[in-house]
C-alpha positions in Angstrom: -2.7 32.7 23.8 -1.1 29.5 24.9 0.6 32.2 27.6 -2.7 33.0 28.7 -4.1 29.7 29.4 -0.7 28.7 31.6 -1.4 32.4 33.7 -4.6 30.8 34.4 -3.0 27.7 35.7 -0.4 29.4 37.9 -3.6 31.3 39.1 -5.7 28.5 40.3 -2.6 26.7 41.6 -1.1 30.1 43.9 -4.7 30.2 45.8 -4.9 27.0 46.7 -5.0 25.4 50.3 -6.3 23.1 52.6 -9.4 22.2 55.1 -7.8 23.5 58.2 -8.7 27.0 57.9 -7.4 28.1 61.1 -3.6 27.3 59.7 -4.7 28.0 55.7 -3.4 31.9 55.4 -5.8 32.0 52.8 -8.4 32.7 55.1 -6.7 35.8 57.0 -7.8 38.7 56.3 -5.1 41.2 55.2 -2.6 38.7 53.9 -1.0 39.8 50.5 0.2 36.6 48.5 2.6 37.6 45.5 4.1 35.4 43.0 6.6 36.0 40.3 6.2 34.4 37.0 9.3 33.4 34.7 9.6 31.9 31.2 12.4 28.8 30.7 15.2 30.9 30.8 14.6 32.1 34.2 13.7 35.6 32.7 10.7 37.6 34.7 7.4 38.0 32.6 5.6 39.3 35.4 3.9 38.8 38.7 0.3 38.8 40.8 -0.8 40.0 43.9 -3.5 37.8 45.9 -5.4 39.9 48.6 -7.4 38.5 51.0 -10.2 41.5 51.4 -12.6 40.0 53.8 -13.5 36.5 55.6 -16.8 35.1 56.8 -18.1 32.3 58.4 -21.4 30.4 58.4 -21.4 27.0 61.0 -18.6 25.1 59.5 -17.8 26.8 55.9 -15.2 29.6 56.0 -15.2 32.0 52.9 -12.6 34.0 52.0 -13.0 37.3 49.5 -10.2 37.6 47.1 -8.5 40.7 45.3 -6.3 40.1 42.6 -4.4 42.2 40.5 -1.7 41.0 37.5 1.4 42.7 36.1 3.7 42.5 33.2 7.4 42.4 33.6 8.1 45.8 34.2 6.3 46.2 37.0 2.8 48.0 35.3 -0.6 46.8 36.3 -2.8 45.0 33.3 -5.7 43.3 35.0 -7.7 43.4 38.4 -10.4 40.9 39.3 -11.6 39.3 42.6 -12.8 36.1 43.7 -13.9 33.5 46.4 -12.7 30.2 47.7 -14.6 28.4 50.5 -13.4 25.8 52.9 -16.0 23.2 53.9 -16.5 19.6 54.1 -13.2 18.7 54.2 -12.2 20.3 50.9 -11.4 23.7 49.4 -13.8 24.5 46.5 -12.6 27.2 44.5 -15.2 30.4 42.8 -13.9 29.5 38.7 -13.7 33.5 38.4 -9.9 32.8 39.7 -9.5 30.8 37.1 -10.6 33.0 34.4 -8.6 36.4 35.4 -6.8 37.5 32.5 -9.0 35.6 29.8 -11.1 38.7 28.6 -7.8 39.5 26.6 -8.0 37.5 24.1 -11.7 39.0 23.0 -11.6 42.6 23.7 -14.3 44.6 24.5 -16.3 41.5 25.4 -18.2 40.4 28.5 -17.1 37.0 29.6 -19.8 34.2 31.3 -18.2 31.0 33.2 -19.6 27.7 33.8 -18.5 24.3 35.0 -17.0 22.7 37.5 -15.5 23.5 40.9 -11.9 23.0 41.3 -11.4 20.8 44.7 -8.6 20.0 46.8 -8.9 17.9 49.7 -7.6 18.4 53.1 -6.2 14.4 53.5 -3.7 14.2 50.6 -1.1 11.6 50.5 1.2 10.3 48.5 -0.7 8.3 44.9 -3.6 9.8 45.6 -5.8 11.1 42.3 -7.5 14.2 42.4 -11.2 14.9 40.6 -10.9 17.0 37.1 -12.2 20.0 36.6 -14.1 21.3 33.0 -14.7 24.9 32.2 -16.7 26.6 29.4 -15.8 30.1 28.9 -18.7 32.6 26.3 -17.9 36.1 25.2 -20.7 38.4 24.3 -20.7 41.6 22.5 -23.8 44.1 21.9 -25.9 40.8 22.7 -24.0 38.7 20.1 -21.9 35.7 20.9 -18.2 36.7 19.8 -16.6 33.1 20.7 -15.9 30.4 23.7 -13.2 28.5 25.2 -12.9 25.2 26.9 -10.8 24.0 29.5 -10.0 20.9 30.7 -7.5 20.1 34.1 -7.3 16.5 34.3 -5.4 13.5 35.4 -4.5 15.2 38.5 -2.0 13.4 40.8 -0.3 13.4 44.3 3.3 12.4 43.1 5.9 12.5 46.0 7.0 15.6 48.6 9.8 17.8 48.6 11.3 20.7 49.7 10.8 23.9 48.2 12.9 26.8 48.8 12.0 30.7 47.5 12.8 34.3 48.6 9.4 33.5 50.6 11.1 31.0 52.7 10.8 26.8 52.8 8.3 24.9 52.5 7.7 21.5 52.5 5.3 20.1 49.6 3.3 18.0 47.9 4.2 17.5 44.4 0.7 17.4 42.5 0.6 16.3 38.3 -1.7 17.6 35.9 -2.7 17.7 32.2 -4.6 20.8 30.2 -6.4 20.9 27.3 -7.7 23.7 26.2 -9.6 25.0 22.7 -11.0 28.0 21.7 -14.0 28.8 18.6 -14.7 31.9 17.3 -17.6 33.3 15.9 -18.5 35.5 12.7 -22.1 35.7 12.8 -23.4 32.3 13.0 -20.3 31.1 11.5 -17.8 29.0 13.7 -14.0 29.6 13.2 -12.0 27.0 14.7 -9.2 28.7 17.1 -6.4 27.2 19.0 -5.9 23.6 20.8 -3.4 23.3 23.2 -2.3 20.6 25.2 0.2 21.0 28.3 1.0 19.3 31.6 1.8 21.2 35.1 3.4 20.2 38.4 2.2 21.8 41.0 4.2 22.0 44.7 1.5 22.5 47.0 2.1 23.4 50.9 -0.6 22.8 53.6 -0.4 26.1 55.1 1.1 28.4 52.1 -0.9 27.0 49.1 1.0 26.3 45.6 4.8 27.2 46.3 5.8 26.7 42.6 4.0 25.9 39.6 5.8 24.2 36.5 4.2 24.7 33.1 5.4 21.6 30.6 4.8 21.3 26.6 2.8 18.1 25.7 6.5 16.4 25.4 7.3 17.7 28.3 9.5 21.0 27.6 9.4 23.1 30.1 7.4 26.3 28.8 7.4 28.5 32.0 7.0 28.8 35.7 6.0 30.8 38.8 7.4 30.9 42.7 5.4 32.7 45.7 8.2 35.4 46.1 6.5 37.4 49.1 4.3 36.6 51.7 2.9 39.9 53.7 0.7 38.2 56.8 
């Protein structure tokens, strides 16, 4: 499960991108975003495809229509979902669907209902800067009865330095953003609670302007490194 809560992460962190949306390829419609995931032995456990289907505009806020699909190592599809991210007021807020894809795993058969927060990313980062946290509260359903929830919690979200970044994508100069999860799960048996899973982690995200995350580093509480995931294609 902890597996599925880092997928999530890499999620988010592979559709993200800044204000400009004339530069942001985020917002073009056609462009096909895939990124290959790897555990800490450098050994493929699979890969996602980010399509952008569809972008609209209303005065200032840009909207972009998402298609994503997962798959495992060898290559075979598992799950399909779609989202939106919009750019406006100097920020990117992000639809928490993205977020999510993949979660309804862990309770089969279940319908899944998100609330919280949007996650944001601002379009004048720098160097030190903090970045807001984001909270989530996931609730699975079955035949009208409440099966369990999950919380998620991004937080202490930093701007730590800039590098270089270099994949079979091409280079790309980045921002290297911080951040700590907590996550925790309940299930329920009636109107019983059973206690699930908490996991902490932390993440290092490299972020370029125009590309969105470039590579996304997935750390045990102290700090071993669990798995991570590079942008290996860019179709424009």
């Amino acid at each position: 499960m902890k597996k599925i809560i880092l997928s999530a992460i890499v999620l988010i962190s592979s559709t993200v991108f800044a204000q400009d949306c004339s530069k942001n390829i985020q917002f073009k419609q056609g462009v096909v975003i895939t990124t290959t995931n790897y555990n800490e032995k450098d050994k493929t456990t699979g890969s996602s495809k980010a399509t952008v289907t569809a972008v609209t505009s209303s005065g200032t806020t840009v909207t972009a229509n998402i298609k994503s699909e997962s798959f495992d190592k060898d290559g075979k599809s598992n799950s399909t979902g779609e989202f939106t991210i919009t750019c406006s007021n100097g920020k990117i807020i992000m639809d928490m669907k993205m977020m999510m894809s993949g979660q309804e795993e862990i309770f089969k058969g279940s319908t899944m209902t998100i609330e919280g927060d949007n996650m944001e990313i601002p379009d004048n980062l720098t160097v030190g800067q903090t970045l807001p946290d984001t909270k989530v509260k996931m609730t699975f359903t079955k035949d009208g009865a409440n099966t369990g929830t999950m919380d998620i919690l991004i937080k202490n979200r930093k701007v730590e330095g800039k590098e270089s970044i270099t994949t079979t994508a091409g280079t790309f100069e980045c921002y290297k953003i911080s951040y700590e999860v907590e996550s925790a799960m309940v299930m329920m048996m009636g109107t019983m609670q059973i206690p699930g899973f908490k996991n902490s982690s932390k993440a290092v995200m490299y972020y370029n302007i125009e590309n969105g995350s470039i590579k996304t580093e997935s750390y045990s509480e102290k700090g071993k490194l669990i798995s991570y995931s590079l942008v290996t294609d860019i179709k424009k």
